[in-house]
N, C-alpha and C positions, 0 to 999 in steps of 0.2 A: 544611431548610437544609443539613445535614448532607452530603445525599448529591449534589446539585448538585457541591457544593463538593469534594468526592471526587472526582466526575468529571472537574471540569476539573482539578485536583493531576493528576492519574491522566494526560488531556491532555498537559498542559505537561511534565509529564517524561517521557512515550514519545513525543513529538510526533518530534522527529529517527528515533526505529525503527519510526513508520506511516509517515511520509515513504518514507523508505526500502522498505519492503513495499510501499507504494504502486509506488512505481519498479521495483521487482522483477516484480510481478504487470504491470505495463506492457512493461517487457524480455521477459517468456514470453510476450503478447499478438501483439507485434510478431514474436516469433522462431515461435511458429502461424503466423500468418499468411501471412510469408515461407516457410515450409516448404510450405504449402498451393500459393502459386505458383510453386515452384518443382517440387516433384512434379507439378501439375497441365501 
């Protein structure tokens, strides 16, 4: 019950700094890509 319970605490208070890494790793994905067609 313990470790559940850790995980979401854990969750709910980095949730705003995956958010964010999420969006990050999205803005690098996009900025590939674009690089790709535009070299190409």
């Amino acid at each position: 019950m313990a470790d559940p319970n850790n995980r979401y605490s854990f969750w709910t208070k980095y949730k705003r700094f995956a958010t964010t890494e999420i969006l990050l790793y999205v803005i690098m994905i996009v900025g590939i890509i674009l690089g790709i067609i535009i070299f190409s």
